[in-house]
Backbone as numpy.savetxt, mean C-alpha at the origin, in Angstrom:
# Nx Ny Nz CAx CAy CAz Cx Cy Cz
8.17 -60.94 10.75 9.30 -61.81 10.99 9.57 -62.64 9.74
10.80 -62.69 9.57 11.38 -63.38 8.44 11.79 -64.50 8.55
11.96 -65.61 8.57 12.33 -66.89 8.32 14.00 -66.84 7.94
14.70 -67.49 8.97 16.08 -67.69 8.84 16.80 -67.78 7.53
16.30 -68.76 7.30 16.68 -69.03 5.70 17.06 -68.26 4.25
15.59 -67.46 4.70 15.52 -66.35 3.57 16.29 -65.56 3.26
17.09 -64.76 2.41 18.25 -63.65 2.55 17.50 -62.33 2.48
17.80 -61.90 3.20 17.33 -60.25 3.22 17.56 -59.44 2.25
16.61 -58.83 2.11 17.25 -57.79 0.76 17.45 -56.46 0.99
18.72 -56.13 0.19 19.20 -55.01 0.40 18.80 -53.54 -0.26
18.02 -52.50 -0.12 17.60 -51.67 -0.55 18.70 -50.72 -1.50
18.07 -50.42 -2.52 19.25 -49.68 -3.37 18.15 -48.53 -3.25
19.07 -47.34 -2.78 18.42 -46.08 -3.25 18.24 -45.59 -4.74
17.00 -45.58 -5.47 17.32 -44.52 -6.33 17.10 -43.08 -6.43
17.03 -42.66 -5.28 16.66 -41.36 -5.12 18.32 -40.56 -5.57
18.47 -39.93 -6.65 19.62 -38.84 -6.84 20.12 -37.82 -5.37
21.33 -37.64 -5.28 22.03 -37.32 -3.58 21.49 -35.76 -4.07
21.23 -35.58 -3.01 20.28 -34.07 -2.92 21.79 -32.97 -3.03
21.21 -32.19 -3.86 22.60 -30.99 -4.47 22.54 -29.89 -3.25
23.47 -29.02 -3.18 23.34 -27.85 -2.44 22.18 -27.15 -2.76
21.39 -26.31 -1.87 20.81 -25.22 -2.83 21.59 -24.22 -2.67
21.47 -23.41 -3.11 22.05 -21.79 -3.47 20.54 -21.12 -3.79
20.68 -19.94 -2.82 19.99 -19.21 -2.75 20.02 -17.94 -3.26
19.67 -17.30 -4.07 20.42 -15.98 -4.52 19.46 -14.55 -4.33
19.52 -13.94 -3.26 19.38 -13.10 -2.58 20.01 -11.62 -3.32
19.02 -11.18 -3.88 19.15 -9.64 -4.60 18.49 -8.50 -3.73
19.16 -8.37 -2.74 18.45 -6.91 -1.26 18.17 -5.89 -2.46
17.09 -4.91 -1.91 16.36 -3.96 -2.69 17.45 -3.20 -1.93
18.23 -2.27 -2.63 18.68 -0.58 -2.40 17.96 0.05 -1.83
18.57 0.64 -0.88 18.41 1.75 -0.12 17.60 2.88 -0.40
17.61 2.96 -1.36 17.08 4.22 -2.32 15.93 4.20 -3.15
15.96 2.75 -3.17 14.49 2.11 -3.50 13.49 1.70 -2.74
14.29 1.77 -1.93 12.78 1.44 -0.03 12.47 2.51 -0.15
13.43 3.66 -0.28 13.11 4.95 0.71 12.18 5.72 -0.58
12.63 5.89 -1.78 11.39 6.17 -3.05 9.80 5.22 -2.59
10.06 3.89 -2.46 8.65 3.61 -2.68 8.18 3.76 -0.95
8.28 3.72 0.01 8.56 4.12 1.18 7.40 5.65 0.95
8.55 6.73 0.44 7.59 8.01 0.48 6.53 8.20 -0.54
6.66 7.32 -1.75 5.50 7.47 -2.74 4.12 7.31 -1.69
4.49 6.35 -1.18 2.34 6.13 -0.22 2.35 7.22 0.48
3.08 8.68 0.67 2.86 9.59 1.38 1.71 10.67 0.66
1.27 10.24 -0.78 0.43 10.29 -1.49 -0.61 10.34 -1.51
-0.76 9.01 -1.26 -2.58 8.96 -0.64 -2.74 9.39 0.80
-1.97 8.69 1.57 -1.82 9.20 2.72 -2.69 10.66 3.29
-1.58 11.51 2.68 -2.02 13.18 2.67 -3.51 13.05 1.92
-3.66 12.74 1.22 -5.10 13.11 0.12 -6.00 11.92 1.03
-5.67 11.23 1.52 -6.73 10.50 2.33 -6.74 11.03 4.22
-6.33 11.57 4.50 -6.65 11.38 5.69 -7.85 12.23 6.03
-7.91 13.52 4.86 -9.50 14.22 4.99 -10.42 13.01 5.88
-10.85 12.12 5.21 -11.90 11.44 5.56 -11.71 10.88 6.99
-10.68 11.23 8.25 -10.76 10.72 8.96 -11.50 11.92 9.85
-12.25 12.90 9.45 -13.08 14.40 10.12 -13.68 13.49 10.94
-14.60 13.01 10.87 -15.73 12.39 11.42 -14.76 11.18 12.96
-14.15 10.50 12.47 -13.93 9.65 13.50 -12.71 10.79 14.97
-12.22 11.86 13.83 -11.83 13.27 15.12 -12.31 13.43 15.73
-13.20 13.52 15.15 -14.58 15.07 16.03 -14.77 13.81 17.84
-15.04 12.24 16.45 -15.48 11.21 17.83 -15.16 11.45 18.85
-13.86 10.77 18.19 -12.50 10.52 19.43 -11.51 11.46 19.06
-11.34 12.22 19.85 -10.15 13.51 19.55 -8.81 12.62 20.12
-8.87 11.56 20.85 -7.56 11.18 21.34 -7.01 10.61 20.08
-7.44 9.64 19.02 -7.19 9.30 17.97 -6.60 9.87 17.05
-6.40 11.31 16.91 -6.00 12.23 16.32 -4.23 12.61 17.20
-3.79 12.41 18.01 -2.93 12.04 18.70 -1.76 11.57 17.77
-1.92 10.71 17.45 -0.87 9.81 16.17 -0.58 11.21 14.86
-1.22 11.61 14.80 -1.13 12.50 13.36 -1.13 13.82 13.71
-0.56 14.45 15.17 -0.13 15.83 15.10 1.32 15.94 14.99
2.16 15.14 14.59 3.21 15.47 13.99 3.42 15.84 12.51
2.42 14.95 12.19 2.48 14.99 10.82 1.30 16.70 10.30
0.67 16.89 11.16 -0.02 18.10 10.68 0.90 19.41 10.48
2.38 19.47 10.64 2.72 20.72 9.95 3.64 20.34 8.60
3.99 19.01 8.53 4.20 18.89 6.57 2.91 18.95 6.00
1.67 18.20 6.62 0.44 18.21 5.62 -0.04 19.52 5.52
0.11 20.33 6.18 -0.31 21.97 6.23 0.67 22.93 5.34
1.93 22.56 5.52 3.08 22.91 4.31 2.12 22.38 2.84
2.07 21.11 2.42 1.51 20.04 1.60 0.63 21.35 0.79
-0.61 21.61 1.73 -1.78 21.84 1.39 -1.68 23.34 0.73
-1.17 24.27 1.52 -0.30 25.53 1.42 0.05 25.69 0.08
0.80 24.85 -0.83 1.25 25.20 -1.75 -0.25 24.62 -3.28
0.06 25.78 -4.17 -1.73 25.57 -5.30 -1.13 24.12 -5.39
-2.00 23.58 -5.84 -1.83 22.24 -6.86 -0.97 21.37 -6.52
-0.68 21.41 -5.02 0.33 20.12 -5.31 0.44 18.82 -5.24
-0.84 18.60 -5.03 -1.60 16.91 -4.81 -1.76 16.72 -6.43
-2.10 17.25 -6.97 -1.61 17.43 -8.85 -0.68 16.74 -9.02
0.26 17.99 -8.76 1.61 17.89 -9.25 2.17 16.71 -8.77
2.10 16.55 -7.89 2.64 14.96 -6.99 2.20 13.90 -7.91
0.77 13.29 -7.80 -0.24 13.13 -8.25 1.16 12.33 -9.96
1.22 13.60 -10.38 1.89 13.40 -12.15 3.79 13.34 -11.77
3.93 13.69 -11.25 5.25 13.39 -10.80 5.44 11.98 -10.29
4.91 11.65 -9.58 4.81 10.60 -9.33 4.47 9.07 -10.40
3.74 9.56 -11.20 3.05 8.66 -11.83 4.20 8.65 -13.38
4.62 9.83 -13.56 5.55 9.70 -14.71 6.97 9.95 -14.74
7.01 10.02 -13.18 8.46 10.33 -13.11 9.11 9.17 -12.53
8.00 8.36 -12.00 8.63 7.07 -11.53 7.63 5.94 -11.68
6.73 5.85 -12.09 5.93 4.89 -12.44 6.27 4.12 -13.26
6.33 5.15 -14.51 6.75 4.85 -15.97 8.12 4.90 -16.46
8.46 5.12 -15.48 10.32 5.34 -15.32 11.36 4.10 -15.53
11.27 3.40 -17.02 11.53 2.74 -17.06 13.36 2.26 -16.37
13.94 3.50 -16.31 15.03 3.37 -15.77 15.57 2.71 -14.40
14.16 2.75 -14.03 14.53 2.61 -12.43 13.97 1.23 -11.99
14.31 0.93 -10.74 13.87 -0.61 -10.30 12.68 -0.91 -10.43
12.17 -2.29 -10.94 10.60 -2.58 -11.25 10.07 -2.64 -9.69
10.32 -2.68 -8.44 10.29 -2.49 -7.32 9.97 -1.29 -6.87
10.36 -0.07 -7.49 10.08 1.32 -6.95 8.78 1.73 -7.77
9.06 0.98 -9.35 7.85 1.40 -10.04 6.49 0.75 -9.49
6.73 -0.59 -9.26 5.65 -1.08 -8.71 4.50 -0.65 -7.27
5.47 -0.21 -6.66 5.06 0.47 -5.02 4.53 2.05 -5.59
5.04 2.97 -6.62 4.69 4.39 -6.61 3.44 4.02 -7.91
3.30 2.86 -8.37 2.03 2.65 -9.46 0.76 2.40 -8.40
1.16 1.54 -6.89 0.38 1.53 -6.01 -0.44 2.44 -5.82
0.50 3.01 -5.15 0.37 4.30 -4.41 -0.53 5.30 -5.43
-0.28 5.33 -6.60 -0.91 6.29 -7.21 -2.53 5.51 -7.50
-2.72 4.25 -7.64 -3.71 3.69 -7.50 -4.77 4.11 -6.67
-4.34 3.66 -5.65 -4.83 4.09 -4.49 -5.45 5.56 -4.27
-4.21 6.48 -4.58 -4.91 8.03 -4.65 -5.85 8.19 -5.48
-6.19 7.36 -6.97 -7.06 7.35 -7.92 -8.37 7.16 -6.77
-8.23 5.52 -6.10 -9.67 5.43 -5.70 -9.98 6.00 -4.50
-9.09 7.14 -3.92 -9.67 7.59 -3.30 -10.58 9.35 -3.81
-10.26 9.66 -5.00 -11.01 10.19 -5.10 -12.65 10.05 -5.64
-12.56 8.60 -6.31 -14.07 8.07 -6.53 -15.10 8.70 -5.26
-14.64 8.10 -4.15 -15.52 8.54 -3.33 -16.24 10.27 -2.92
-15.09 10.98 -3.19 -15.52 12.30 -3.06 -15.78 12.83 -3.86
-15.87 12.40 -5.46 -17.01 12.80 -6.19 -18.59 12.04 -6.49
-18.11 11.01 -5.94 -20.14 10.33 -6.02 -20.47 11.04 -4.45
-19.93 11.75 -3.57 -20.23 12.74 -2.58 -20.64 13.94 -2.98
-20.13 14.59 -3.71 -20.54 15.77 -4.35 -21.29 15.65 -5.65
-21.43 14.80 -6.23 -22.70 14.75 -7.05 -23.71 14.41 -6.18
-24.18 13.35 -5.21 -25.00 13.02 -4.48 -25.72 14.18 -3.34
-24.89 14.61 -2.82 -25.10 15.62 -1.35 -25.64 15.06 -0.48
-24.92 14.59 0.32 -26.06 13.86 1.40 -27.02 14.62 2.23
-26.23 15.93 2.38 -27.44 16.60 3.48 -27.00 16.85 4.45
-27.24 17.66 5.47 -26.79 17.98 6.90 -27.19 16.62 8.19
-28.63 15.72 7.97 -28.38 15.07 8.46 -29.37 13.95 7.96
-29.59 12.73 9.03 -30.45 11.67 8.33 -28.96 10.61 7.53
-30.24 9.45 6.78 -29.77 8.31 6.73 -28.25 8.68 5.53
-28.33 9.91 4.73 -27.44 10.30 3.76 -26.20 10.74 4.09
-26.60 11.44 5.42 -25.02 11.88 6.57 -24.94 10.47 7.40
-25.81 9.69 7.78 -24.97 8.80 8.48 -24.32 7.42 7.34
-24.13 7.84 6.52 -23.84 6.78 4.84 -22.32 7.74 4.82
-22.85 8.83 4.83 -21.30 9.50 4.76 -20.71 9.35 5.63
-20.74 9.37 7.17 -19.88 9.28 8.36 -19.26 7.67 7.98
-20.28 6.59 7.83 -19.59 5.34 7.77 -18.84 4.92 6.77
-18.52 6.03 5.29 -18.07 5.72 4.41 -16.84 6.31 4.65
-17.17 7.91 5.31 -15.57 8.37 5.39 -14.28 7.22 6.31
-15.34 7.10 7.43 -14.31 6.13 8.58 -14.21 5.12 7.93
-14.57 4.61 6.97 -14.10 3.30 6.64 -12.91 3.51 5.66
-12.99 4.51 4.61 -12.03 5.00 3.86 -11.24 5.44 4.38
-10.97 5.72 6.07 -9.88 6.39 6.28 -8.93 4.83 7.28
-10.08 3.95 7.40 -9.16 3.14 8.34 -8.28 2.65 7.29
-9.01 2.36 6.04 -8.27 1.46 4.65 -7.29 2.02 4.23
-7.62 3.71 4.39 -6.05 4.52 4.26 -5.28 4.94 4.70
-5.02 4.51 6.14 -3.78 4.41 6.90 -3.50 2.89 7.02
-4.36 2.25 6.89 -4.08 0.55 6.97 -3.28 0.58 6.29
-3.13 0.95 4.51 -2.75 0.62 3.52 -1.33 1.80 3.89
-1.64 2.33 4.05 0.00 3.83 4.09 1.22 2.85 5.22
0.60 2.71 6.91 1.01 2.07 7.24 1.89 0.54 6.97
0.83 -0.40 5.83 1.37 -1.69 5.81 2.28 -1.63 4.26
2.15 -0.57 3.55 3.04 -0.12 2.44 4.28 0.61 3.13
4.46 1.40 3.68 5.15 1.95 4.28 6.42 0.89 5.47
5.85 0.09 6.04 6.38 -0.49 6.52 7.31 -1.73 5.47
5.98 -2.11 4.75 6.96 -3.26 3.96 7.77 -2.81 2.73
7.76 -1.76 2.42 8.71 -0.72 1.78 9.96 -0.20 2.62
10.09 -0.44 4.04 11.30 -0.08 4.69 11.94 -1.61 4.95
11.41 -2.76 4.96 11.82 -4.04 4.79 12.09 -4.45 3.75
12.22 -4.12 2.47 11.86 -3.99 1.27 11.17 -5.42 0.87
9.97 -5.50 1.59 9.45 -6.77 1.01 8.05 -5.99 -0.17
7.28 -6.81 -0.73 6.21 -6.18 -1.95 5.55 -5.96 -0.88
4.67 -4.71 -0.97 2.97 -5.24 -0.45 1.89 -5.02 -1.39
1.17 -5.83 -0.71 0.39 -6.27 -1.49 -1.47 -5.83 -0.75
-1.88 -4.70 -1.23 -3.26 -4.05 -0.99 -4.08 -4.10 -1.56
-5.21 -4.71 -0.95 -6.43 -5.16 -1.40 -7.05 -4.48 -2.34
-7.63 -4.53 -3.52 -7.83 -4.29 -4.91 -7.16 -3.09 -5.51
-5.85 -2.80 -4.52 -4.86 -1.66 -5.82 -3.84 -2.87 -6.42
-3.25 -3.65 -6.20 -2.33 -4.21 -6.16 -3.01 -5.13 -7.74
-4.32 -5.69 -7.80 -4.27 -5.80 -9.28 -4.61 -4.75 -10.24
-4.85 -3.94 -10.05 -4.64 -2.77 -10.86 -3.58 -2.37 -11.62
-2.75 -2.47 -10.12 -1.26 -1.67 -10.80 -0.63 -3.09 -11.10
-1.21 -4.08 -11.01 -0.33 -5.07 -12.01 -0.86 -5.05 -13.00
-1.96 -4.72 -13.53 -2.13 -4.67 -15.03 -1.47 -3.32 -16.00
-1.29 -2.52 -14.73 -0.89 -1.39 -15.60 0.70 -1.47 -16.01
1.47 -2.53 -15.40 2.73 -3.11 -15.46 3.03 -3.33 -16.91
């Protein structure tokens, strides 16, 4: 409480009157979802090998991916074409400087990704685990884990490639930003 007397004081703002914002909204093309969209069809195909083991488990699980078993059987059918993809991919649009840093970025993923998934199936075949024991059950838990990470990753690329937002996958994503 203030005392009658006193004169009140009047507050001067100096806060500057807040401006419009403007937002400027650049939508990714159509053509650039749908390129980086099918680039993760990449690993995808070259990863789902490793989901043998969690089949055999649960055969209902395998359910989701009999549509897709007569392109991956086309896929496989033809010599070399996880190669050819493989380099098509990687220099026809990776390095493609022509094209959106958006499409390059998602198919540098993607090819990432197919890189580390073959790490695993050669420290498999140098190693041999064996028909059974602690070396086959190292392999059963390595394949299912490599295969949940590679539909996780196909799935959550795939999706945020039809939204055209980035995604962003756990240790490809700095990779292919250094290779930027």
């Amino acid at each position: 409480l203030t005392p009658k007397f006193l004169p009140t004081r009047t507050r001067i703002s100096t806060r500057p009157k807040p401006t419009p914002i403007s937002a400027v909204y650049n939508p990714i093309p159509a053509t650039d979802r749908l390129i980086s969209a099918v680039s993760y069809f990449l690993p995808f195909f070259n990863g789902i090998q490793y989901g043998r083991f969690l089949f055999t488990q649960y055969p209902s699980l395998a359910l989701p991916f009999q549509p897709i078993l007569p392109i991956l059987s086309f896929y496989r059918s033809i010599p070399y074409a996880s190669f050819v993809t493989f380099f098509a991919l990687y220099l026809g649009i990776a390095r493609n400087e022509s094209l959106n840093q958006y499409t390059r970025f998602n198919a540098l993923q993607a090819v990432m990704l197919d890189v580390l998934l073959v790490l695993p199936m050669l420290i498999q075949r140098i190693f041999s685990p064996g028909q059974s024991g602690l070396g086959l059950q190292f392999t059963v838990w390595m394949h299912n884990g490599l295969f949940v990470f590679v539909v996780g990753c196909f799935v959550y690329g795939l999706v945020a490639c039809i939204l055209g937002k980035t995604p962003y996958l756990p240790f490809v994503t700095e990779a292919a930003n250094r290779q930027m």
